[in-house]
C-alpha positions in Angstrom: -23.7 11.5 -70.7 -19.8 11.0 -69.9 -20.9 10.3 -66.0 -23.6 7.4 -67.3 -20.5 6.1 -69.6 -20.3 2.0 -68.8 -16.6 2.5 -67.8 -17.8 4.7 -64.7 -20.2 2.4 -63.8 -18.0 -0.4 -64.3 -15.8 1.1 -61.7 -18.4 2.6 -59.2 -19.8 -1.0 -58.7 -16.3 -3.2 -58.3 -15.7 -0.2 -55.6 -18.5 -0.4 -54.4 -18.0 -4.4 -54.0 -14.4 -3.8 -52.5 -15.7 -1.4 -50.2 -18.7 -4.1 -48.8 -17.6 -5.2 -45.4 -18.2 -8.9 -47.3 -15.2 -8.6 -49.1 -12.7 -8.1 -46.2 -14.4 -10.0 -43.4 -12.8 -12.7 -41.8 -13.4 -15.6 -39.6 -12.6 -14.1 -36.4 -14.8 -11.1 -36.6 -17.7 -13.5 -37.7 -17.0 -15.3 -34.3 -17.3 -12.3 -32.6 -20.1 -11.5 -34.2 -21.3 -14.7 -33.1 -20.0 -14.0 -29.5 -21.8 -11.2 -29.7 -25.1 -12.1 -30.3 -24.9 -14.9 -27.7 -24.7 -11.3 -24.9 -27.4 -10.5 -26.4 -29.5 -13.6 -25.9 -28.3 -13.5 -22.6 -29.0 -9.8 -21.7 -32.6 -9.5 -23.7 -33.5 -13.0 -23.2 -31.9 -14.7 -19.7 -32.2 -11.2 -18.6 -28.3 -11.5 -17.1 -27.3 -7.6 -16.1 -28.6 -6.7 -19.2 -28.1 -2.7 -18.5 -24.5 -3.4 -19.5 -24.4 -6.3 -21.1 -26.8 -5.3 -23.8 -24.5 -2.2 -24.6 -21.3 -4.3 -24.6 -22.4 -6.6 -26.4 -23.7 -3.7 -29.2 -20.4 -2.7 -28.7 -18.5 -5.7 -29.1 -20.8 -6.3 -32.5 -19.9 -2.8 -33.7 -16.4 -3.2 -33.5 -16.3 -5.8 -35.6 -17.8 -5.1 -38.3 -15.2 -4.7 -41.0 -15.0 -1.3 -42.5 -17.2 0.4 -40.6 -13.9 2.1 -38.6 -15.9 3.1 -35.4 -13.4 2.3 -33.5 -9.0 1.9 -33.7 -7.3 0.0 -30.9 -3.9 1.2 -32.6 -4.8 4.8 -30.9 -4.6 3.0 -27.6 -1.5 0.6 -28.0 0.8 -0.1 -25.2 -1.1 1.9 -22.4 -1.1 6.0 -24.5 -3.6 8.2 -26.7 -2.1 8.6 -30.1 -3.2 12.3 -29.6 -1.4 13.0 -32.9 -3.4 10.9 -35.2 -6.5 10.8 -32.7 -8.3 13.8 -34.9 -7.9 12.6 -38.4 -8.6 8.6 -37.7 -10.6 8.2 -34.8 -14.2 7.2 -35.2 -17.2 7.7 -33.2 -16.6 5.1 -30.3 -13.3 6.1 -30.0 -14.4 9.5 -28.7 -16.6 7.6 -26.1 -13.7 5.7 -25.3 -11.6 8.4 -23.8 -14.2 8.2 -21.0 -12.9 4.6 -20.4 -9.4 5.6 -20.6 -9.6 8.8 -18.4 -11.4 7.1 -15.9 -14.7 9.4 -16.2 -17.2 6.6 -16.7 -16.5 4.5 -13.8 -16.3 7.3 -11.0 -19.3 8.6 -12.5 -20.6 5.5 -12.3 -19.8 5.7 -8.6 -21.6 8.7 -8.3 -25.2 7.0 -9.4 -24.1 3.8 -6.7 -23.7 6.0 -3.9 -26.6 7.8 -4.5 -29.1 4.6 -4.1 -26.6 3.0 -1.5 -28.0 2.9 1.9 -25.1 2.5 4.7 -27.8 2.2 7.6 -27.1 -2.1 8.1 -22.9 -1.3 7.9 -23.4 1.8 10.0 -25.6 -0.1 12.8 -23.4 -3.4 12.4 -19.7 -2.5 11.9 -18.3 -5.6 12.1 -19.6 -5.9 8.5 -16.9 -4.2 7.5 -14.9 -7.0 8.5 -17.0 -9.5 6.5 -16.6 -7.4 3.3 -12.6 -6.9 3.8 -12.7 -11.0 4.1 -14.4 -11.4 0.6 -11.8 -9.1 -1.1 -9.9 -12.7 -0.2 -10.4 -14.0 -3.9 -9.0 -10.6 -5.5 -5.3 -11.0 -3.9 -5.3 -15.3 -4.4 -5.9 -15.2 -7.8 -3.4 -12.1 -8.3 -0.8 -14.8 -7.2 -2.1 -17.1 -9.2 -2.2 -15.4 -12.6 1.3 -14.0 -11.6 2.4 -17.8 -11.4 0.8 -18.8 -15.1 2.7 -15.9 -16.7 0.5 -12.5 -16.6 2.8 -9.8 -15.5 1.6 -8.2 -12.5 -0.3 -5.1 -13.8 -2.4 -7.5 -15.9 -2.7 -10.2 -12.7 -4.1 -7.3 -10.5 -6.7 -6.5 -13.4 -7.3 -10.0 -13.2 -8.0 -10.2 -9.9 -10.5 -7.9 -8.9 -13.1 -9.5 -10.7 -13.4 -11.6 -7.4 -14.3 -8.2 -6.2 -17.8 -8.8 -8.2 -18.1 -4.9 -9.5 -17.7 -4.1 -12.9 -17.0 -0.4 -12.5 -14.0 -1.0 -10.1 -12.6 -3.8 -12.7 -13.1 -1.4 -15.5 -11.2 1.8 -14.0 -8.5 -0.4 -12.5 -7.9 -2.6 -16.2 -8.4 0.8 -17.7 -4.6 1.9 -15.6 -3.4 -1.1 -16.1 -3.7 -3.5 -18.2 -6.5 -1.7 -20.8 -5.1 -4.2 -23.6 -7.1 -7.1 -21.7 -10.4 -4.2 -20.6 -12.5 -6.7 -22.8 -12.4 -9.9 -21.8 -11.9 -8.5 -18.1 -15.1 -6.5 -18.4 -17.2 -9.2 -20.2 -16.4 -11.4 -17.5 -16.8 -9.0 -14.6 -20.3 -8.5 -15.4 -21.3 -12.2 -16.7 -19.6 -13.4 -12.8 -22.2 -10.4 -11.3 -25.2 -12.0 -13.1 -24.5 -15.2 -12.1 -24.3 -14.6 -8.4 -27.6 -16.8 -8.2 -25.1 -19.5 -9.5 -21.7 -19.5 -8.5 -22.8 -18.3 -4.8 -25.3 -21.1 -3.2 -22.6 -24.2 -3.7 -20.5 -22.5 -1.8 -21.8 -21.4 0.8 -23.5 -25.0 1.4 -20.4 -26.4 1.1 -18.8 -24.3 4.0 -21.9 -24.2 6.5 -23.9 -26.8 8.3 -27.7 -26.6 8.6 -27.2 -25.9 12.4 -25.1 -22.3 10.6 -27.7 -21.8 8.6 -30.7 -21.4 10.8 -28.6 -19.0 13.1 -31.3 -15.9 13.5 -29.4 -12.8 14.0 -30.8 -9.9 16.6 -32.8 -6.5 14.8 -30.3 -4.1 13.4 -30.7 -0.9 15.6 -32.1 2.2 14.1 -29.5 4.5 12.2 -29.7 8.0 12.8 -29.9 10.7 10.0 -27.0 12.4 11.9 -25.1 9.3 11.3 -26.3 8.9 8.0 -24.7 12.2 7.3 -21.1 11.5 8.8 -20.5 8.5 7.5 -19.6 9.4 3.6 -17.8 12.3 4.6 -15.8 10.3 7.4 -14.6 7.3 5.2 -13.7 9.7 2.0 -11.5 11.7 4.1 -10.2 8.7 6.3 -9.5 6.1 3.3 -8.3 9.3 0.7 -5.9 10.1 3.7 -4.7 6.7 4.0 -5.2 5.3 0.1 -4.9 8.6 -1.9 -5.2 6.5 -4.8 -8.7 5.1 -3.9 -9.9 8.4 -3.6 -11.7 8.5 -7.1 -14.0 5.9 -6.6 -14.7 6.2 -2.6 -14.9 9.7 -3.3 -17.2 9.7 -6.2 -19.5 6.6 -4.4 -19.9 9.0 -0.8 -20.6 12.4 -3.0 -23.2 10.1 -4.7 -24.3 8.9 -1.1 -24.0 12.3 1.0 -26.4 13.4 -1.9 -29.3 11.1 -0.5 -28.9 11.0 3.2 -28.5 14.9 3.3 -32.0 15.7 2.4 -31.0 19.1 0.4 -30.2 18.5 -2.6 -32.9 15.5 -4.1 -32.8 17.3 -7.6 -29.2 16.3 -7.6 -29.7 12.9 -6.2 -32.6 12.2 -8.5 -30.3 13.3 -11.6 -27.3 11.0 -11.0 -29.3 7.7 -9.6 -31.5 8.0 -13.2 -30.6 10.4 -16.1 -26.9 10.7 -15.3 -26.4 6.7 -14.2 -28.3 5.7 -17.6 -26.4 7.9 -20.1 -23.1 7.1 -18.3 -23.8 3.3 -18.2 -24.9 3.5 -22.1 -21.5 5.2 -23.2 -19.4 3.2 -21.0 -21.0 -0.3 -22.2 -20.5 0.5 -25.6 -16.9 1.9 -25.9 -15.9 -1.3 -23.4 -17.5 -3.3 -25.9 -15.8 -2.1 -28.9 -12.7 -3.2 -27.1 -13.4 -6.8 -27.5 -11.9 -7.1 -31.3 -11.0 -10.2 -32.7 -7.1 -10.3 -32.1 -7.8 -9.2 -28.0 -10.6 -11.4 -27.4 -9.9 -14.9 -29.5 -6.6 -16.3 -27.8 -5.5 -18.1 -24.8 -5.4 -15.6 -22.3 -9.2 -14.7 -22.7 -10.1 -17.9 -21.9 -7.4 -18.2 -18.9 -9.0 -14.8 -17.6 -12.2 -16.1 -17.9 -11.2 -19.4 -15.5 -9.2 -16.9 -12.8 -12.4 -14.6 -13.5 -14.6 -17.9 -11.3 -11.6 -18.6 -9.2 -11.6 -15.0 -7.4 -15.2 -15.1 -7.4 -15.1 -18.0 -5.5 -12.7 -17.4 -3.6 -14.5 -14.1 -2.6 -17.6 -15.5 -1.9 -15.8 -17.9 0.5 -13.7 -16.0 2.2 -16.8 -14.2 3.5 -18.4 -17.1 5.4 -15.3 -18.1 6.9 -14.6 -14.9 8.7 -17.9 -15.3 9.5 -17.7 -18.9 11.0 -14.4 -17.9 12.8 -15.6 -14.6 14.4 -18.3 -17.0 15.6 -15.7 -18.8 18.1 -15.1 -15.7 19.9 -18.8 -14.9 20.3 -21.3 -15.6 22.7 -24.7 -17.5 22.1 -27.0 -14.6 20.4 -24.6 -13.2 19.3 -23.6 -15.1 16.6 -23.4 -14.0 13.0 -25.1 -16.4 10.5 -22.3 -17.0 7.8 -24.4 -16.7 4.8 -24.1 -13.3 5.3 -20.4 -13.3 4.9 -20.7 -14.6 0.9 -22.9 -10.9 0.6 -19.3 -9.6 1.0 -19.0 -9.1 -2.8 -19.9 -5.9 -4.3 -22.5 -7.8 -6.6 -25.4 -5.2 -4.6 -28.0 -5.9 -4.1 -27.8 -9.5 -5.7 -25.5 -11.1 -3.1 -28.3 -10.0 -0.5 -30.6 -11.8 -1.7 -28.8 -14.8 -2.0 -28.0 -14.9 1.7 -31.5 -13.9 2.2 -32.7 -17.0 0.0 -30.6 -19.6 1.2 -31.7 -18.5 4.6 -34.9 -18.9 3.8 -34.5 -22.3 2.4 -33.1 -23.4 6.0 -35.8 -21.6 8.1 -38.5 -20.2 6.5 -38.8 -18.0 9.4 -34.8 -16.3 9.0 -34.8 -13.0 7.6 -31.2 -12.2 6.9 -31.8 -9.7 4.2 -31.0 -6.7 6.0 -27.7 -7.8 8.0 -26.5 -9.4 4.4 -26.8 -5.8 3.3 -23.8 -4.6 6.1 -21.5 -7.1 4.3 -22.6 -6.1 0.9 -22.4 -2.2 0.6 -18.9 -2.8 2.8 -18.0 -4.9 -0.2 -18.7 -2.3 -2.8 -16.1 0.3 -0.3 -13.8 -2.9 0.2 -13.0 -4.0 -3.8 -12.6 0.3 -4.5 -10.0 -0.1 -1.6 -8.4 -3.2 -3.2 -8.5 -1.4 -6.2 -6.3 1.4 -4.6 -3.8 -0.7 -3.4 -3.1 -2.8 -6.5 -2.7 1.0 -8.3 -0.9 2.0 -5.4 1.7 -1.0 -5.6 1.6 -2.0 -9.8 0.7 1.6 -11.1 
């Protein structure tokens, strides 16, 4: 038979040799295979937000696979959809990108937050509000700073709000911005989140005494459901009115929240804090993944992003305690606000709790600070979408 002839054989197997990934592989997409696996490890082993970093780390190893075209940065260059060749070259991650690009995934994202948010310690201690503006300190620092070392100031404001400790945010505003650096920017937004246990405690020894430490703070009054109710519709319109540009996010993350505290619609609530949060988070891990290629991911800025990435952390985290300690000067005995609370001020919920809570502990076994480091915290998670806002606003 003409089909079994050795000449077609011949040439079906050296095709089928020049079409094996083997052949065309090269030592940049091994590392990132190797990078990688390492998320992996460190989602399914060390257990490090692994909800998203086990899907961008799939991702990551997807997209790098030679010949398996799942997904084509040249359709996103400089910033645009190459709507014209989208249909006839786009693979399947590409489709799940667009939810990246649009901005979908993150708001909806929001959604899920608000929805198992609970406002009650901000709503019963405003001044929280204050304490989670002051950890948005590290976002605008290192701005200047990757301005000064030669990022232009789109890519800088990406940059910086990974000091404001919520992957979301950094992903919607990188995804405006600068979505040539959405990689590295999202790998590190998320390994700085999971590392909150780390980074945080050094810190916020450093910039306390023991006598700081041990200050117990007075019960948190009991929040009406009244309240409860106003509050998400109050700071949508007020901050929409005032930041039009932060109105996807604050506007997504009260919808999810009004949803909870309203008591009428659980089915809803129920939906976008479990089915809708899970199939959102898997879609958005994997497409940000994908964007980590070889040619973004291997140079000298990933690395300098990485370094800024633990600068505006820290600086975050400190700024925090320092309002804390200086709002303490103007108030009177019992009053006083212990500053570990302050370093909560990042939008790492409800991780950055618990590390006030725990280094409380380790002062006074007696201090319970759980429940005031939750004021700071959820005002942390309004105060980087805020940020957010403003860098659009001004670099958009």
């Amino acid at each position: 038979m003409n089909f079994l002839s050795a000449g077609f054989l011949s040439e079906g197997i050296l095709k089928f040799i020049q079409d094996m990934g083997f052949a065309s592989i090269t030592w940049k997409q091994i590392a990132m295979i190797i990078v990688s696996m390492f998320f992996l490890y460190l989602a399914i082993k060390r257990k490090y937000e692994p909800l998203l970093l086990f899907t961008i780390a799939f991702g990551m190893l997807l997209s790098n696979l030679p010949g398996a075209n799942l997904f084509h940065s040249e359709l996103f260059a400089d910033g645009h959809i190459d709507w014209a060749n989208f249909v006839k070259d786009a693979g399947l991650i590409d489709y799940l990108y667009l939810g990246v690009k649009l901005g979908i995934y993150p708001c909806l994202i929001f959604v899920g937050v608000g929805a198992m948010t609970d406002f009650g310690p901000l709503i019963a201690n405003p001044k929280s509000f204050m304490l989670g503006a002051a950890a948005q300190l590290g976002i605008f620092i290192t701005f200047i700073g990757a301005c000064m070392l030669g990022f232009t100031p789109a890519q800088a404001g990406s940059i910086g709000i990974i000091g404001g400790a919520d992957g979301p945010t950094a992903i919607f505003l990188t995804s405006k911005l600068a979505p040539e650096l959405l990689g590295p920017i999202a790998v590190a937004a998320y390994s700085y989140m999971a590392l909150v246990p780390v980074i945080q405690p050094p810190i916020m020894r450093v910039l306390t005494t023991e006598k700081d430490r041990k200050i117990k703070m007075k019960q948190l009054r009991s929040v009406s459901k009244t309240e409860k109710i106003l509050f998400p519709i109050m700071i949508t319109v007020i901050i929409s009115l005032l930041l039009p540009s932060a109105a996807p996010l604050i506007g997504c993350l009260m919808l999810g929240n009004l949803m909870k505290e309203c008591g009428v619609v659980d089915r809803l609530s129920k939906t976008v804090q479990n089915e809708l949060m899970n199939i959102v988070v898997i879609f958005l891990g994997i497409s940000v993944g994908a964007t980590a290629t070889a040619d973004t991911f291997l140079n000298v800025k990933t690395l300098g992003i990485l370094v800024l990435g633990v600068i505006a952390f820290s600086f975050g985290t400190a700024g925090g305690v320092l309002l804390a300690k200086l709002m303490n000067l103007f108030s009177r005995e019992g009053n006083k606000i212990n500053p570990l609370i302050g370093s909560a001020g990042v939008s790492a919920v409800p991780m950055a709790a618990r590390v006030s809570q725990t280094e409380g502990q380790k002062a006074d076994h007696s201090n319970y600070l759980l429940m005031h480091a939750m004021g700071p915290n959820v005002a942390g998670v309004v105060g980087s979408a805020v940020a957010a806002g403003l860098l659009l606003c001004f670099l958009g």
